[in-house]
C-alpha positions as CSV (number, residue, x, y, z in Angstrom):
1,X,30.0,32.7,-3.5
2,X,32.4,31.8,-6.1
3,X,32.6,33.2,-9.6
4,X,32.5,29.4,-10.4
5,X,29.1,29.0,-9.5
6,X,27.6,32.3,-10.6
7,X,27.5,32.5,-14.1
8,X,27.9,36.2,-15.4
9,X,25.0,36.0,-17.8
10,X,21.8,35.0,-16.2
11,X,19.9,32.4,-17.7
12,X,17.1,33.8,-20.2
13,X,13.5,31.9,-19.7
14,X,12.9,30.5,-23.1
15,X,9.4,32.8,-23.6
16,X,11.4,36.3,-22.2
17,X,13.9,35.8,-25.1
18,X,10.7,34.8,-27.8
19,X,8.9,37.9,-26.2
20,X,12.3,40.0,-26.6
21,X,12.9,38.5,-29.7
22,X,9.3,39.4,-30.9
23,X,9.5,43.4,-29.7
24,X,12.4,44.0,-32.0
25,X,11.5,42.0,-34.8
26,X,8.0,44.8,-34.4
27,X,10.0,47.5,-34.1
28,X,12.4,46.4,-36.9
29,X,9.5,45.6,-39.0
30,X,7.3,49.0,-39.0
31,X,11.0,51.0,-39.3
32,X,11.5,48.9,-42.4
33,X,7.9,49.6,-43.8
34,X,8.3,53.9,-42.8
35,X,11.6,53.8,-44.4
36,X,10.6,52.0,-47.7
37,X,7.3,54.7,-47.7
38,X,9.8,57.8,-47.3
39,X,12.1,56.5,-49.5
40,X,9.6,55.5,-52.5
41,X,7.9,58.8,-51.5
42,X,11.2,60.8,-52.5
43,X,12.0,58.3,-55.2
44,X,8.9,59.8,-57.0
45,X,8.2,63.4,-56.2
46,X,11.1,64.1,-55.5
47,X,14.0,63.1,-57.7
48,X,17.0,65.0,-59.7
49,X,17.2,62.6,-62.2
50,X,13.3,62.3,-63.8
51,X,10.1,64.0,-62.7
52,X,7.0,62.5,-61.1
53,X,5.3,62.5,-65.0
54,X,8.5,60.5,-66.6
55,X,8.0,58.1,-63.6
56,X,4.5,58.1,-64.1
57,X,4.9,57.0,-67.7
58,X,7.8,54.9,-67.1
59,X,5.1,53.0,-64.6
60,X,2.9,52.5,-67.1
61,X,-0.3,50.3,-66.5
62,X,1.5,49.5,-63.3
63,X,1.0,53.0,-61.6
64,X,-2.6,52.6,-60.2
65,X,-1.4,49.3,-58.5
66,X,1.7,51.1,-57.3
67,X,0.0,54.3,-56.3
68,X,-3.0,52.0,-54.3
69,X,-0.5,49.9,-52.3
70,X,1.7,52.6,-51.6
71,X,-1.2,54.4,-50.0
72,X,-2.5,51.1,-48.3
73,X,0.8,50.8,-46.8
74,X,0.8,54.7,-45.8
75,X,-2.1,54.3,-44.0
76,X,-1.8,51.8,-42.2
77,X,1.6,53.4,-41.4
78,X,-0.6,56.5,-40.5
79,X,-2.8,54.6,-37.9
80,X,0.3,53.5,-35.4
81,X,2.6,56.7,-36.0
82,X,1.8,59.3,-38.2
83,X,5.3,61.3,-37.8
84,X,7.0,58.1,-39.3
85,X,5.9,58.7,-42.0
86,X,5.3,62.7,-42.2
87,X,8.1,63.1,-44.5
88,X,7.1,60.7,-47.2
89,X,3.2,62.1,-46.8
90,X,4.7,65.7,-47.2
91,X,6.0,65.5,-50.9
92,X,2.8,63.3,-51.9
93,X,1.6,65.7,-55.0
94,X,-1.5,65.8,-57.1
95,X,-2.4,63.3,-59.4
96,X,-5.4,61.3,-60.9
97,X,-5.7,57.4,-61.2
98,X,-6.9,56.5,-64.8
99,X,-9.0,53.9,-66.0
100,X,-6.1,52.2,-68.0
101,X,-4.6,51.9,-64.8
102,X,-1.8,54.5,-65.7
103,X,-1.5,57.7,-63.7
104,X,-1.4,61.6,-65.0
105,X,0.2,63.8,-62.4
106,X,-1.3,66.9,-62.5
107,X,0.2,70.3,-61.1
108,X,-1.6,73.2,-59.3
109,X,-2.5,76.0,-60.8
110,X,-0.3,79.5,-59.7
């Protein structure tokens, strides 16, 4: 058979390139959402420049709202694959959610 009449890529059914498509835009998706958690997870407990109270206060009536969808989004995270996320879980401290809608970080006790 000639090269003329064999085309060296194959032709792609239009739903095998949606469902390809669809798998990496999945995959892509919940890598995206694990590496925003770790990342926002070091961000706050975790950096050189301010400590998790600054941030806390620099949050301001903002924190609870931040706090409650970080930890939506880390559990959901949780519920397809936990050791995505294990990193950002890891440096989670204490802290307590106040009625203001601010956050106190709170240390244990040595």
């Amino acid at each position: 058979m000639s090269i003329l009449n064999n085309p060296e890529v194959p032709e792609v059914a239009p739903a095998d390139r949606a469902a390809r498509q669809i798998k990496q835009q999945a995959r892509s998706t919940f890598q995206q959402l694990a590496n925003t958690f770790n990342q926002t997870s070091r961000q706050f407990w975790s950096n050189p420049q301010a400590t998790p109270a600054e941030i806390a206060a620099a949050l301001g009536t903002d924190a609870a709202e931040v706090f409650s969808l970080h930890g939506k989004l880390g559990a959901m995270l949780s519920t397809v694959k936990p050791e995505a996320i294990a990193e950002g879980v890891a440096l989670v401290g204490q802290f307590t959610v106040n009625a203001d809608g601010t956050v106190t970080i709170t240390t244990p006790t040595v």
